[in-house]
C-alpha positions in Angstrom: -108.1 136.8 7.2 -111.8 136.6 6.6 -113.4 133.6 5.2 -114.4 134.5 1.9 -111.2 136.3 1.6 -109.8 132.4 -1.3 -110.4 133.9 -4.6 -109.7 131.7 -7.9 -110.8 132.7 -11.4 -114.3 132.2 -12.6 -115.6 128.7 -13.9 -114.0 127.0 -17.0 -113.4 123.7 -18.3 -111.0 123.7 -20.8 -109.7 119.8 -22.2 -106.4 120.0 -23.8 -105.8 117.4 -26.8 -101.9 117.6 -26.4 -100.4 114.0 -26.6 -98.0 115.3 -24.1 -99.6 116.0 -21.1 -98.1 113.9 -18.4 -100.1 111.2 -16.6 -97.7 111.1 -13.4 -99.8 113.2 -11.8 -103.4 111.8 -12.6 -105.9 112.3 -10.3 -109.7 110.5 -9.6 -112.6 112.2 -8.3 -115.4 109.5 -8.3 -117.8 111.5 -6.4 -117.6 115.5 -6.6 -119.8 118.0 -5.9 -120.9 120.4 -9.0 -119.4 123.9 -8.0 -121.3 126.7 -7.8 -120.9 129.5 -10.5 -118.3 131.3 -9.1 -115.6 128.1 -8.8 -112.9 127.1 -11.3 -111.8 123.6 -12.4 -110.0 123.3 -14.5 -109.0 120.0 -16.6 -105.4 119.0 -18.6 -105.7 116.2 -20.7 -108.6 114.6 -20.5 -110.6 112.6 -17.7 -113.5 111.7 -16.0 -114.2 114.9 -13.3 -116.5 113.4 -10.3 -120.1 113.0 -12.4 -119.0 115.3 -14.8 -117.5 113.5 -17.2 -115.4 114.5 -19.7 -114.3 112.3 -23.3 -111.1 111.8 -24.3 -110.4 111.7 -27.8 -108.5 108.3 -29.1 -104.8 108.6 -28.3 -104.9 111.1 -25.7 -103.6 111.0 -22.3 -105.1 111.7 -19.0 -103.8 114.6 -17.2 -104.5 116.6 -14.0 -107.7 118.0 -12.6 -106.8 121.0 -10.8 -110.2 122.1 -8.7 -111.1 125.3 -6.7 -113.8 127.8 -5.4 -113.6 131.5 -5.6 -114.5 134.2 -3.0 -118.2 134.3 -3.9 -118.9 130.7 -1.8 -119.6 131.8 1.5 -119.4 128.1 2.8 -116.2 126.7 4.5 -115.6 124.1 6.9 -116.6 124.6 10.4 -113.5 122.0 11.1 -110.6 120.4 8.7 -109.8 117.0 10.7 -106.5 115.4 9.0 -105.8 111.5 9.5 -101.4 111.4 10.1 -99.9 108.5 8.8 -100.5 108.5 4.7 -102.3 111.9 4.9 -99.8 114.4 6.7 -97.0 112.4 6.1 -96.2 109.3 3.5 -94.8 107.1 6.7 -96.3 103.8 7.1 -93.5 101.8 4.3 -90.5 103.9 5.1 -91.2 104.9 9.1 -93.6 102.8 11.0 -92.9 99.5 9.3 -89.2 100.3 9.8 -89.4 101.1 13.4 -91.4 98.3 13.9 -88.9 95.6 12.4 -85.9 97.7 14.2 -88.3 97.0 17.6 -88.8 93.0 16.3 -84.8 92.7 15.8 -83.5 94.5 19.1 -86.0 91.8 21.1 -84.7 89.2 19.0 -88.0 87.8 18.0 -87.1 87.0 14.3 -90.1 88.7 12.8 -89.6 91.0 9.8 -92.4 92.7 8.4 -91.6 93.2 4.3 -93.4 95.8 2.2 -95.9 93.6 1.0 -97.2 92.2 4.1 -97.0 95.4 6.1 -99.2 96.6 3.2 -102.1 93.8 3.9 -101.1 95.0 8.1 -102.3 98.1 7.5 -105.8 96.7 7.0 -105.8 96.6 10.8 -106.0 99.9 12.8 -103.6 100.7 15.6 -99.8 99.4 15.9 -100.7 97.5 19.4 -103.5 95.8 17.7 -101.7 95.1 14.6 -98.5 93.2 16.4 -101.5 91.3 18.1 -103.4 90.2 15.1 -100.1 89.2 13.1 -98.6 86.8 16.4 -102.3 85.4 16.9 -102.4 84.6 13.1 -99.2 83.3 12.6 -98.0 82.0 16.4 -96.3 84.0 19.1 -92.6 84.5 19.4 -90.8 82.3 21.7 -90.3 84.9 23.9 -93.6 86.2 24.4 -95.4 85.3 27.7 -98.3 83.0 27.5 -100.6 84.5 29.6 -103.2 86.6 27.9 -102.7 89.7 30.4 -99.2 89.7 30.6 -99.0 89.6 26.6 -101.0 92.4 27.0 -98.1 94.6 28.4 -95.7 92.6 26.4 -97.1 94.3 23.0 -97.4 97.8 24.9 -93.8 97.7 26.1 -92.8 96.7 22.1 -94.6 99.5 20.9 -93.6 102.3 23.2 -89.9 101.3 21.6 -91.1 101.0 18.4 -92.6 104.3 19.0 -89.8 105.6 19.9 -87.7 105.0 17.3 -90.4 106.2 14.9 -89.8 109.7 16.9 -86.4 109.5 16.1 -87.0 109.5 12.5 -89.5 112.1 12.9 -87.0 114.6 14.7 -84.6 114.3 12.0 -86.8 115.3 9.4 -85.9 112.2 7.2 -89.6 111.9 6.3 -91.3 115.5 4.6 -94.9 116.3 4.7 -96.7 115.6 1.7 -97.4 118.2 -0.9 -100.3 120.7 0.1 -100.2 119.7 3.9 -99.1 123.0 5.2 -100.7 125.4 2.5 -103.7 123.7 3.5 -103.7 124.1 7.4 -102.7 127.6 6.7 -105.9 128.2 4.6 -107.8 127.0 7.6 -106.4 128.1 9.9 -106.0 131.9 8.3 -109.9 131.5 7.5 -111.1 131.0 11.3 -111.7 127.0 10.5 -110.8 124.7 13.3 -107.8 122.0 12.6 -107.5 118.8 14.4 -105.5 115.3 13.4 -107.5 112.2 14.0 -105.0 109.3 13.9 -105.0 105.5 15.7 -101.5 106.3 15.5 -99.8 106.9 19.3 -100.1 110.5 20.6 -96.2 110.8 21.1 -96.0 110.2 17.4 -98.8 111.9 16.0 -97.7 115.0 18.3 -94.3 114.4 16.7 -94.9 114.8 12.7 -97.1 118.1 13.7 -94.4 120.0 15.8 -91.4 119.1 14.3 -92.6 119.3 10.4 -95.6 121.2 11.2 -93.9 124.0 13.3 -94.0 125.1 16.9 -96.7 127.9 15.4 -99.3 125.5 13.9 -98.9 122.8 15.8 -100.3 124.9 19.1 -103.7 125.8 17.0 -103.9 122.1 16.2 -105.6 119.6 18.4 -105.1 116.2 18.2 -106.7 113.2 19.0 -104.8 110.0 18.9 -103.8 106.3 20.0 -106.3 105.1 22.7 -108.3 108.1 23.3 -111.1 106.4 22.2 -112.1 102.3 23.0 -112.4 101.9 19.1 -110.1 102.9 16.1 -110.9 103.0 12.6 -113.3 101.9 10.7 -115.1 102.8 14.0 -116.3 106.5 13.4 -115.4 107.0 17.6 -112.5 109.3 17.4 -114.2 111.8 14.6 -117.1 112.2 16.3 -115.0 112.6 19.5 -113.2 115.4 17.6 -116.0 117.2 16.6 -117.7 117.0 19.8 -114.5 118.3 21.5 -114.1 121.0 19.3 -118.0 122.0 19.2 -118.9 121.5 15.8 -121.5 119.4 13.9 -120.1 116.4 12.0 -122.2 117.4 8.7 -119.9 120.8 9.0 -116.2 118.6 9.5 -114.5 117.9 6.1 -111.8 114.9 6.4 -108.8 114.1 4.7 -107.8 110.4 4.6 -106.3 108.3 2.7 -107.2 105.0 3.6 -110.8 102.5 3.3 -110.6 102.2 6.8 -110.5 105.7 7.7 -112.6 106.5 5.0 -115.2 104.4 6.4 -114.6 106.0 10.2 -115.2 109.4 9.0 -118.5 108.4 6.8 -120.0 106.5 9.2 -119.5 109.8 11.7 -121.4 111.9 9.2 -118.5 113.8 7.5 -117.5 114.6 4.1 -114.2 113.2 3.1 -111.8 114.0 0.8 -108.8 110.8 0.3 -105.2 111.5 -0.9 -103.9 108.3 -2.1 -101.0 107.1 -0.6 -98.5 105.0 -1.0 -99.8 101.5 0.0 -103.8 103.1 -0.7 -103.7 103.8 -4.2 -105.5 100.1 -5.2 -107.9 100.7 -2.5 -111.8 101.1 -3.4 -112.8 104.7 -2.3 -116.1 105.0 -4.7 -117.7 106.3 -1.0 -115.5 109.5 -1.2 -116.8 112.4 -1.9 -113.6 113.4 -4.0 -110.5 111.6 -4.4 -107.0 113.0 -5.3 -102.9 111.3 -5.4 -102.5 114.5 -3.2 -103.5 118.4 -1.7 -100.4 119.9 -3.8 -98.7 122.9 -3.6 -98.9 125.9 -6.5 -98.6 125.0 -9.7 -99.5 121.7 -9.3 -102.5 122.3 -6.4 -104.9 120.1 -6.7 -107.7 121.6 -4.1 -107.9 124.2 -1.6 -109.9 125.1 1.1 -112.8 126.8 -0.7 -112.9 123.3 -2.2 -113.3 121.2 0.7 -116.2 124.1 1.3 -117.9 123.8 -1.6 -118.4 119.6 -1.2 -120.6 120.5 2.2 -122.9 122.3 -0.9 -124.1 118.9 -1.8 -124.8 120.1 -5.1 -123.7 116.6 -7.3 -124.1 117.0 -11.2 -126.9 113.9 -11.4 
């Protein structure tokens, strides 16, 4: 499929007034790009559209802000780098923090993470690093070495189980991709526009949610760059800029999709536009540095961008 091959209809802004328009699905864009002429967004309800605002009469409810770019835009993505965990897939409260207590209770080390503290957890970026902050914070188990070195290996030998049984989950499907994941990928990857997944997740895991809810078929056009492939996780900008320098592109052409501070902070301080889909443990998070925000991709009727979207942010055209 040829790039400019996305068509959507022509520009409009319409505000609807109807007291019923649901607010389940309410969106923010603090910081989007005006479209060119040929784009459509279109706005339910009423709300505040990146810099272009829009007023709400008294009494009505916010709505949806559904945005896309038509054929005309000849600008796409050189590369669409995913973050996993939150982004591809909802997993952290429902898969990694479950693996990770099923790991604490088969070692018998009386540590349970709960929702809310796995939430403040998440702060820290990488699973290995995260066990280590937590027992340096609040003291070691009893069965943990003392040694420095050898409590090294102990955390890496927790979470290769903890990894493990986070496959597991992963295999049997119990966790789905979040809405717009695949259309998305498909757009990209039908367009000629490279897709990778930048995660500090561990490779075997990351390389798990792509093949087995991905597919065999996208998951071999997909690179992936993962775990300790790079010295530095997120907020560090080490593994996007190892991403596109691996796959030959210039950061200023990469568009992101996070969903987290931390990783929002990696990708702008590689050079990269980034889009965030809130998650579930992000949505309180401060993402006023994102060049649009969204509470997901979304699938047809209720698509929130596409990929002549994510093209038309590298425009840099912002409504002052």
């Amino acid at each position: 499929m040829a790039a400019n091959a996305i068509s959507s209809p022509p520009l409009t802004t319409s505000v609807s007034s109807s007291s019923s328009s649901s607010s389940k699905n309410l969106i923010f864009a603090k910081k989007t790009p005006f479209l060119p002429p040929s784009s459509s967004c279109s706005v339910m309800g009423a709300s505040k559209f990146g810099k272009l605002s829009i007023k709400r009469r008294s009494g009505e409810r916010l709505g949806v802000v559904k945005c896309m770019a038509s054929a005309a835009s000849p600008v796409l993505p050189k590369a669409l780098l995913f973050d996993c965990d939150g982004v591809l897939v909802d997993t952290e409260k429902d898969g990694h923090r479950v693996s990770f207590n099923d790991t604490f209770a088969e070692k018998e080390l009386g540590v349970t993470w709960d929702v809310d503290l796995y939430g403040e957890l998440l702060k820290i970026g990488g699973g290995k690093e995260r066990m280590t902050a937590y027992f340096n914070k609040v003291g070691w188990p009893d069965k943990a070495p003392a040694a420095e070195q050898d409590r090294k290996e102990f955390i890496a030998s927790l979470h290769k189980r903890k990894t493990e049984l986070f496959m597991a989950l992963i295999e049997k499907k119990l966790l789905p991709l979040r809405p717009g994941v695949a259309k998305l990928v498909d757009q990209a990857l039908g367009n000629g526009v490279k897709v990778a997944v930048c995660s500090t997740s561990n490779e075997k895991a990351v390389s798990a949610v792509v093949s087995f809810l991905l597919g065999s078929e996208r998951a071999e056009q997909i690179q992936i760059y993962a775990g300790d492939v790079v010295p530095r996780k997120k907020p560090d900008p080490a593994i996007y800029l190892l991403a596109a320098e691996t796959l030959g592109v210039e950061p200023s052409s990469c568009v992101v999709i996070e969903d987290s501070g931390i990783g929002l902070a990696a990708a702008k301080a590689a050079g990269m536009t980034c889009i965030v889909t809130k998650s579930g443990y992000t949505g309180d998070e401060d993402f006023e540095k994102a060049d649009a925000v969204f509470d997901c991709i979304g699938d047809p009727p209720e698509e929130r961008f596409d990929l002549a979207f994510c093209g038309s942010l590298l425009e840099k055209q912002y409504v002052s």
